[in-house]
MARLUM-804111 format. One record per residue (C-alpha): residue number from 1; x, y, z; residue in three letters. Coordinates in steps of 0.02 Angstrom, whole numbers, plus 50000, padded with zeros to 5 digits. Layout:
N
{NUM, {X, Y, Z}, "ALA"},
...
END
This chain:
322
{1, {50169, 50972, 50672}, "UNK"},
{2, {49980, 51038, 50684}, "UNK"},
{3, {49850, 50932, 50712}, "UNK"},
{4, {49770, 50931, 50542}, "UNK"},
{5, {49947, 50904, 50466}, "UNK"},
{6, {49931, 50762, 50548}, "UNK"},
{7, {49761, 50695, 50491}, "UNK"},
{8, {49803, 50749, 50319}, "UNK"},
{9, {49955, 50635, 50327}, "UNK"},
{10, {49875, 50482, 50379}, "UNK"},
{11, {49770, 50506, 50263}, "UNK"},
{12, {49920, 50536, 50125}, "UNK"},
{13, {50003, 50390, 50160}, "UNK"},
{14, {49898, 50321, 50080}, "UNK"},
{15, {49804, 49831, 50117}, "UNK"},
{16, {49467, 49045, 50534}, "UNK"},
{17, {49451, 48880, 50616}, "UNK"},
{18, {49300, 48825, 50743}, "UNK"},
{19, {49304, 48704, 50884}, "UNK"},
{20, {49203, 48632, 50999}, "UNK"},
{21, {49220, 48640, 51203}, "UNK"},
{22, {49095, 48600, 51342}, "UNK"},
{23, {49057, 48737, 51435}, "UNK"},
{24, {48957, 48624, 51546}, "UNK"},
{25, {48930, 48430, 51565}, "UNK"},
{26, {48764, 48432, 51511}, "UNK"},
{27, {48745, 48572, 51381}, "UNK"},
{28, {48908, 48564, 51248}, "UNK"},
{29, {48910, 48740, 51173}, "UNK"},
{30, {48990, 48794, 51011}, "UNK"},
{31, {49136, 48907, 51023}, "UNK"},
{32, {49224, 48997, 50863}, "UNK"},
{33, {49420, 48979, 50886}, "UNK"},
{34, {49524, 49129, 50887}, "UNK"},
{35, {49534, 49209, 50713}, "UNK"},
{36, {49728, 49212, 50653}, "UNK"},
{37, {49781, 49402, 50681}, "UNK"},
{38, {49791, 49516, 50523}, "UNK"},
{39, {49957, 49517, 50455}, "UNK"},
{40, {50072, 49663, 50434}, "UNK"},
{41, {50121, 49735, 50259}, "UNK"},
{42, {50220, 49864, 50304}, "UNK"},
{43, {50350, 49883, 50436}, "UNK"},
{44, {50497, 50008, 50492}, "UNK"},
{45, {50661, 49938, 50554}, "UNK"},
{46, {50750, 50037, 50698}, "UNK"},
{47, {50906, 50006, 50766}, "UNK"},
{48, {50973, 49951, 50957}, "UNK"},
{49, {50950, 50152, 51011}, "UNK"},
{50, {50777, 50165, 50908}, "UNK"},
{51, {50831, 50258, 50776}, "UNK"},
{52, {50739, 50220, 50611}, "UNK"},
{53, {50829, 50113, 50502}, "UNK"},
{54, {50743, 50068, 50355}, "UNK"},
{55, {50553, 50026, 50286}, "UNK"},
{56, {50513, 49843, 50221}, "UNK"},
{57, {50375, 49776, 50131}, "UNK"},
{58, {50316, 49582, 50153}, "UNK"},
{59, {50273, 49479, 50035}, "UNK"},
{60, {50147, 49346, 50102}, "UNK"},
{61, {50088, 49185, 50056}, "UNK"},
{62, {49925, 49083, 50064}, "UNK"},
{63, {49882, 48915, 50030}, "UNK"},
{64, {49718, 48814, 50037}, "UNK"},
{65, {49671, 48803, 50220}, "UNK"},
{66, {49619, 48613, 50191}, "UNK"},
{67, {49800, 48580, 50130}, "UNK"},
{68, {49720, 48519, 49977}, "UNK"},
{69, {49788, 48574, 49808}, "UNK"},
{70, {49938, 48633, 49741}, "UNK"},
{71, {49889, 48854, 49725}, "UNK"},
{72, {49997, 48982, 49808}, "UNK"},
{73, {49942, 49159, 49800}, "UNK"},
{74, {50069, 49282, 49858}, "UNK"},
{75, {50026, 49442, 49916}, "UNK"},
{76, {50155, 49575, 49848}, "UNK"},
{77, {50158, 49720, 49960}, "UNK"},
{78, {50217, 49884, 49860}, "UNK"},
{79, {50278, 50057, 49886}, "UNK"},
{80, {50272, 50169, 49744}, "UNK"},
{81, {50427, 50252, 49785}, "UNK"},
{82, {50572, 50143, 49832}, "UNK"},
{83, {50762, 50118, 49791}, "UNK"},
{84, {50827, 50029, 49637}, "UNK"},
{85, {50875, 49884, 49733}, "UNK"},
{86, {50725, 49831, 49797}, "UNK"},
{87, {50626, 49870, 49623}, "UNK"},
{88, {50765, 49748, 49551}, "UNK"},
{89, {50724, 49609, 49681}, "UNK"},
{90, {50536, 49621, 49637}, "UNK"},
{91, {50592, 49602, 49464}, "UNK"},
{92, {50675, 49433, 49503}, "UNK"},
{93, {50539, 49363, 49607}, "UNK"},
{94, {50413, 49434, 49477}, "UNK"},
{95, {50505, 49308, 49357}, "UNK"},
{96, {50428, 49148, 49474}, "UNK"},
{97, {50241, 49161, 49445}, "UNK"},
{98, {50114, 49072, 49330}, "UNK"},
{99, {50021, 49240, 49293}, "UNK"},
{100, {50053, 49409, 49404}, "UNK"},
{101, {49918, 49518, 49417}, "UNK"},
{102, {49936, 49698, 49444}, "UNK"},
{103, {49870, 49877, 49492}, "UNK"},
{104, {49834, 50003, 49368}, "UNK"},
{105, {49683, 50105, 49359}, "UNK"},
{106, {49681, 50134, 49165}, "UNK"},
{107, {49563, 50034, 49015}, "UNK"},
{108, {49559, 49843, 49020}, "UNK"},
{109, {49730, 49760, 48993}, "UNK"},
{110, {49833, 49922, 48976}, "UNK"},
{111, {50027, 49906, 49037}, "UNK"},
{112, {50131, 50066, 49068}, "UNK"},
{113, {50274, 50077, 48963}, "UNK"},
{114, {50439, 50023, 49003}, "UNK"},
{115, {50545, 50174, 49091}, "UNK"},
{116, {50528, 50336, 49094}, "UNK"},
{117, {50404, 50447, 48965}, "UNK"},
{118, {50405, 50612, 48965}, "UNK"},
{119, {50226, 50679, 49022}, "UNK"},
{120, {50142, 50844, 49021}, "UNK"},
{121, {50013, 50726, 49151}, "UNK"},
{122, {50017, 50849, 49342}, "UNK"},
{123, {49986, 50684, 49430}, "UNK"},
{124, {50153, 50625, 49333}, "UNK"},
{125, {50238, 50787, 49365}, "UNK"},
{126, {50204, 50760, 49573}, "UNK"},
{127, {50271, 50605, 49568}, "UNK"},
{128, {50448, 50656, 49463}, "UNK"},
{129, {50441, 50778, 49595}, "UNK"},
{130, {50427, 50674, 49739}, "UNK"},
{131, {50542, 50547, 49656}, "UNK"},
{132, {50683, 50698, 49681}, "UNK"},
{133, {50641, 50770, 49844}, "UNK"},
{134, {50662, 50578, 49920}, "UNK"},
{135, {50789, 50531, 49815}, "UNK"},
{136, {50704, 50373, 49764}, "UNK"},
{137, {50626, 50286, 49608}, "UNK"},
{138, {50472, 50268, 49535}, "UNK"},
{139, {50398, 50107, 49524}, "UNK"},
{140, {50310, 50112, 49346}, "UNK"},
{141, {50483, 50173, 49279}, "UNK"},
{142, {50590, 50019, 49360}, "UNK"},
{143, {50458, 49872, 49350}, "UNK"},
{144, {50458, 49788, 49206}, "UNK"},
{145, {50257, 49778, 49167}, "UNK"},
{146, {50276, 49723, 48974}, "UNK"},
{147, {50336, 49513, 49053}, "UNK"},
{148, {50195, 49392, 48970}, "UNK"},
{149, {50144, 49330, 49140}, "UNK"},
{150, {50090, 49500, 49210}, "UNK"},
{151, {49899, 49541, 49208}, "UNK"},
{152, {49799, 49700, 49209}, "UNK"},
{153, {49692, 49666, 49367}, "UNK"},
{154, {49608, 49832, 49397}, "UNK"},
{155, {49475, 49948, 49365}, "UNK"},
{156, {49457, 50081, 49238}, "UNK"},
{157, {49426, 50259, 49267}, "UNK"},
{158, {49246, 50228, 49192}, "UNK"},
{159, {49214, 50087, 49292}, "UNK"},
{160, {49276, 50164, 49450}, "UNK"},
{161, {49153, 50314, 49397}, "UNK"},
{162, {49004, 50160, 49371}, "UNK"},
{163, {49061, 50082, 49568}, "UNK"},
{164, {49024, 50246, 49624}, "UNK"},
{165, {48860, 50311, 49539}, "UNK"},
{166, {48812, 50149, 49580}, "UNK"},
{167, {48801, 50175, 49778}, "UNK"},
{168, {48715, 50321, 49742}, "UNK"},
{169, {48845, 50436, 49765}, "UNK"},
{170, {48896, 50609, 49665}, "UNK"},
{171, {49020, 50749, 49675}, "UNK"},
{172, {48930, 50825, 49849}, "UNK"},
{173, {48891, 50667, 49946}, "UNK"},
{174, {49089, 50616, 49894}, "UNK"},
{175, {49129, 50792, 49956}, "UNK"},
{176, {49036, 50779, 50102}, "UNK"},
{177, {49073, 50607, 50155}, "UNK"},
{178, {49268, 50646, 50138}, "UNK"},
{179, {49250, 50796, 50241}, "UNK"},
{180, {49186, 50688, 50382}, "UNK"},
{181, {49307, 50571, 50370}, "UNK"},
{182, {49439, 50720, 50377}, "UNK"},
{183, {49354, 50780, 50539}, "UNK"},
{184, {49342, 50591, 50611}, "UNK"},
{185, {49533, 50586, 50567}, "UNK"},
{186, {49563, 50758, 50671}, "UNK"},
{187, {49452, 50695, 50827}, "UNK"},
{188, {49546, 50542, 50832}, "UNK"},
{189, {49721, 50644, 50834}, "UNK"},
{190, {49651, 50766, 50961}, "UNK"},
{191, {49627, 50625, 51059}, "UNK"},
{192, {49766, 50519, 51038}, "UNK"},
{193, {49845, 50684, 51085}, "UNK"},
{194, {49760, 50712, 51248}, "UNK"},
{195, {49833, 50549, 51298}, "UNK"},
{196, {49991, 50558, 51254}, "UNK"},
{197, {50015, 50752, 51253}, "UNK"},
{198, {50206, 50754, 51169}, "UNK"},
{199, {50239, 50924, 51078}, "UNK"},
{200, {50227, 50905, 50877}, "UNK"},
{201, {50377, 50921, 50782}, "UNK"},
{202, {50375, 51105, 50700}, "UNK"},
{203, {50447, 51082, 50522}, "UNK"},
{204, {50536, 51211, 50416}, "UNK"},
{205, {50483, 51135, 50239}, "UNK"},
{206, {50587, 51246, 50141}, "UNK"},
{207, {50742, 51224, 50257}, "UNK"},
{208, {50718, 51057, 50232}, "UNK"},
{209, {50708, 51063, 50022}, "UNK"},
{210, {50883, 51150, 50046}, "UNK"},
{211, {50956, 51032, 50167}, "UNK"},
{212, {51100, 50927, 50075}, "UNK"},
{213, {51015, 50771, 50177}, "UNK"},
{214, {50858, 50813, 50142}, "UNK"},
{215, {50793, 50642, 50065}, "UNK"},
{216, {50842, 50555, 50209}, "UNK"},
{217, {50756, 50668, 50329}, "UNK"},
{218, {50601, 50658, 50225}, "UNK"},
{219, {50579, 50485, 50195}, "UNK"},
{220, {50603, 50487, 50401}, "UNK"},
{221, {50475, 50579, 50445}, "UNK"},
{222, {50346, 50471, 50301}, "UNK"},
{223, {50417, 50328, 50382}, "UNK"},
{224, {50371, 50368, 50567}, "UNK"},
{225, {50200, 50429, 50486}, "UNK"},
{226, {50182, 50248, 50420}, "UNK"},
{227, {50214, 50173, 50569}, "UNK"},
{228, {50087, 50264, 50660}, "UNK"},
{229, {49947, 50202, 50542}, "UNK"},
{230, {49874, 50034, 50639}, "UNK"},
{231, {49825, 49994, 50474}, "UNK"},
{232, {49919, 50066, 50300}, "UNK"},
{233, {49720, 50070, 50235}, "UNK"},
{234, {49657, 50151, 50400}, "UNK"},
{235, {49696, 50314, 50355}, "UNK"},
{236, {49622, 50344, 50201}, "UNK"},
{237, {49444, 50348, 50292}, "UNK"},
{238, {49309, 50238, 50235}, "UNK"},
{239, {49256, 50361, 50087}, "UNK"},
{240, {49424, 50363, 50016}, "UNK"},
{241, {49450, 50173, 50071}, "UNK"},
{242, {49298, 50115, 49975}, "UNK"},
{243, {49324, 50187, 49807}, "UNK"},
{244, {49527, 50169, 49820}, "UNK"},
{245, {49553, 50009, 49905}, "UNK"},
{246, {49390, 49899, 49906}, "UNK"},
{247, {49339, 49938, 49729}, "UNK"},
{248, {49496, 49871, 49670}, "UNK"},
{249, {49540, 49727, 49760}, "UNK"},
{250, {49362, 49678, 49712}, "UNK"},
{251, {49400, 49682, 49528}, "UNK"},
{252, {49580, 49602, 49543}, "UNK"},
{253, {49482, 49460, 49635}, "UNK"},
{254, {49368, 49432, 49478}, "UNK"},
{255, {49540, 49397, 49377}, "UNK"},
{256, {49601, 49325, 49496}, "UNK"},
{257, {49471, 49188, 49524}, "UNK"},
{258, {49490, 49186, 49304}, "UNK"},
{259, {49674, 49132, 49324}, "UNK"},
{260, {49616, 48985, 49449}, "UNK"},
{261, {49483, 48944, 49335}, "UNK"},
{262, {49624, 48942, 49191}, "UNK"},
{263, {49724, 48821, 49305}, "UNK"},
{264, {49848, 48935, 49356}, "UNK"},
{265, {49948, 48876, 49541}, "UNK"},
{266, {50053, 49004, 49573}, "UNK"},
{267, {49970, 49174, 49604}, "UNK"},
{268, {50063, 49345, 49648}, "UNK"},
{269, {49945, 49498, 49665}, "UNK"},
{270, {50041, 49650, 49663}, "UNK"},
{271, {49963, 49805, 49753}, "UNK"},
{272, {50015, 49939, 49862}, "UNK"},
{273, {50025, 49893, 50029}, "UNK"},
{274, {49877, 49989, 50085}, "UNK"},
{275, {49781, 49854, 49968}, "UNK"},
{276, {49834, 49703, 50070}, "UNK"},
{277, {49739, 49688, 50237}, "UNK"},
{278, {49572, 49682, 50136}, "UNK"},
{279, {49663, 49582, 50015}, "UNK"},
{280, {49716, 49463, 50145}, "UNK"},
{281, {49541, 49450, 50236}, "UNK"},
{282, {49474, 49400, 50078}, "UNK"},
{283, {49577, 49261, 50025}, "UNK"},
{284, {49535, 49178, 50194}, "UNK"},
{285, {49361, 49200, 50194}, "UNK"},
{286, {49299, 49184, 50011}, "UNK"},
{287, {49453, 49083, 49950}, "UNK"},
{288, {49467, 48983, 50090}, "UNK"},
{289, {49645, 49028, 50096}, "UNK"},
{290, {49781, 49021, 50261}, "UNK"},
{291, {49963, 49103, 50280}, "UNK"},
{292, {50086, 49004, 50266}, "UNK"},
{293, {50247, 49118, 50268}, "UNK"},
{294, {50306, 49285, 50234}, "UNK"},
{295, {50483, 49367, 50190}, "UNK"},
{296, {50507, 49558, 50212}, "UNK"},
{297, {50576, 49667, 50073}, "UNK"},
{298, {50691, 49822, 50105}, "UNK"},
{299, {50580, 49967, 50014}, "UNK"},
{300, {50709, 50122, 50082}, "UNK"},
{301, {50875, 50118, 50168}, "UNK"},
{302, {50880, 50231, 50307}, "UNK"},
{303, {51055, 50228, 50362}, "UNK"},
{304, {51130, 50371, 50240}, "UNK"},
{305, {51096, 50493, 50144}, "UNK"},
{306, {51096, 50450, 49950}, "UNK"},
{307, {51145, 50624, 49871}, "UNK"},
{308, {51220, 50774, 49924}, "UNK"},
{309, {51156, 50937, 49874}, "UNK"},
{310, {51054, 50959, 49678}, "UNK"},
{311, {50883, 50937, 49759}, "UNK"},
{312, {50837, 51107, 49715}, "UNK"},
{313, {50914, 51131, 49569}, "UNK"},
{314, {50832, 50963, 49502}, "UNK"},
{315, {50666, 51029, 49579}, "UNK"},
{316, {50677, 51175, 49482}, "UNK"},
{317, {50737, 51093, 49311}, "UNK"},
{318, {50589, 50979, 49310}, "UNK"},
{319, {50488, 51127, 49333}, "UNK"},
{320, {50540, 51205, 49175}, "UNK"},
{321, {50556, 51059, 49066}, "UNK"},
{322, {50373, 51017, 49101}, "UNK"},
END
């Protein structure tokens, strides 16, 4: 895999206490504790011979770091492509929570529809798509979004548009700055390649399509790409990051910090999980939030091979009924 196939798939895929201690007898200084380490949303499980098992999602929780209060706000990590199984346990622990909020950049209080609706939408089309090449699900055709306790907590196209004209940005400085952030990506691959020179995987895309096992070996190779992001944000650059991820979690905080003022205790926010390291930083420093636990969620089973054979033929059907 080239270089800049690389940097164009991290950027695809694509979210604090303080002591004291004497330093010396006479002259007590001030030192900041250790900040708790950033937690991880996103994880891939391999097995004893490190082959790649399966990718999980966490969901996290926070609670008031003064152990005042009776709020929980759980971070709901999210893949937008996953098997039925683990859409129907979201479902279930959906069911728990006060008030749910969720992500959906569309007008003020807008809820998608409840499975699938035919759509002449290309952005709706790529995802069918990509739905059938990985043999997996969509997750705004399996979660059930129309519950009382779920929340639009997002922005809308317009006000994304606003966020943006507001830093005084336009089509070229976007253009430009996303360029850079491209080449930043490449520079950083070139270099991560220098020191660890391995030869890049050369991969026959339409061999692949035709492959009876072909969802498996794709959601393999995303998976490893994953797992090579530091951060599931990181790769996005901070153009993208800004306007995809910051934005966002900065509106879903403003409902958020509604619900509390409503009285509501317990909290899930349900994002993607390149949403939930900013998320999580945050809750601890402008909520005054800590982690208290976490449970991991199995987004795609890696062991076997769902279907056999029909990818193209299903490729090629959706083609023509859209």
């Amino acid at each position: 895999m080239s270089i800049f196939t690389r940097g164009v798939a991290a950027l695809a895929v694509g979210l604090c206490l303080v002591g004291f201690l004497p330093t010396r007898a006479e002259e007590p200084a001030r030192k900041e504790a250790k900040k708790p380490a950033a937690s991880k949303f996103l994880r891939v499980q391999r097995d004893d011979k490190k082959q790649i098992t399966g990718l999980e999602t966490a969901v996290v929780r926070y609670v008031p770091a003064d152990g005042q209060g009776e709020v929980t706000v759980d971070l709901i990590a999210a893949v937008h492509v996953g098997d039925k199984e683990y859409y129907q346990k979201l479902n279930k622990l959906m069911e728990e929570y006060d008030v749910l909020l969720y992500e959906l950049v569309a007008p003020e209080g807008a809820r998608p529809p409840k499975g699938r609706k035919k759509s002449d939408n290309p952005v709706a089309m790529l995802q069918q798509m990509a739905k059938m090449a990985l043999e997996l699900e969509l997750q705004l055709e399996q979660i059930d979004y129309t519950r009382k306790n779920f929340v639009h907590a997002d922005l809308s196209p317009q006000q994304m548009a606003e966020a943006i004209r507001q830093r005084g940005d336009d089509g070229l400085t976007l253009t430009l700055s996303i360029a850079a952030d491209l080449l930043r990506q490449q520079n950083l691959q070139k270099m991560k390649q220098a020191l660890d020179p391995k030869p890049g995987e050369d991969i026959d895309l339409a061999a692949l399509l035709a492959d009876p096992e072909r969802g498996l070996k794709l959601k393999r190779l995303m998976a490893q790409q994953f797992e090579a992001l530091d951060d599931p944000a990181g790769g996005f650059g901070k153009t993208i990051n800004t306007i995809l991820i910051e934005d966002r979690n900065k509106a879903c905080l403003k409902v958020f910090q509604q619900q509390l003022t409503r009285g509501k205790k317990k909290i899930g926010i349900f994002y993607g999980a390149a949403h939930m390291p900013d998320f999580e930083k945050r809750l601890r420093e402008d909520f005054d939030l800590k982690k208290d636990k976490e449970q991991w969620l199995l987004a795609w089973d890696l062991t076997r091979s769902k279907k056999k054979g029909g990818g193209l033929d299903d490729l090629f059907k959706l083609l023509l009924d859209n």
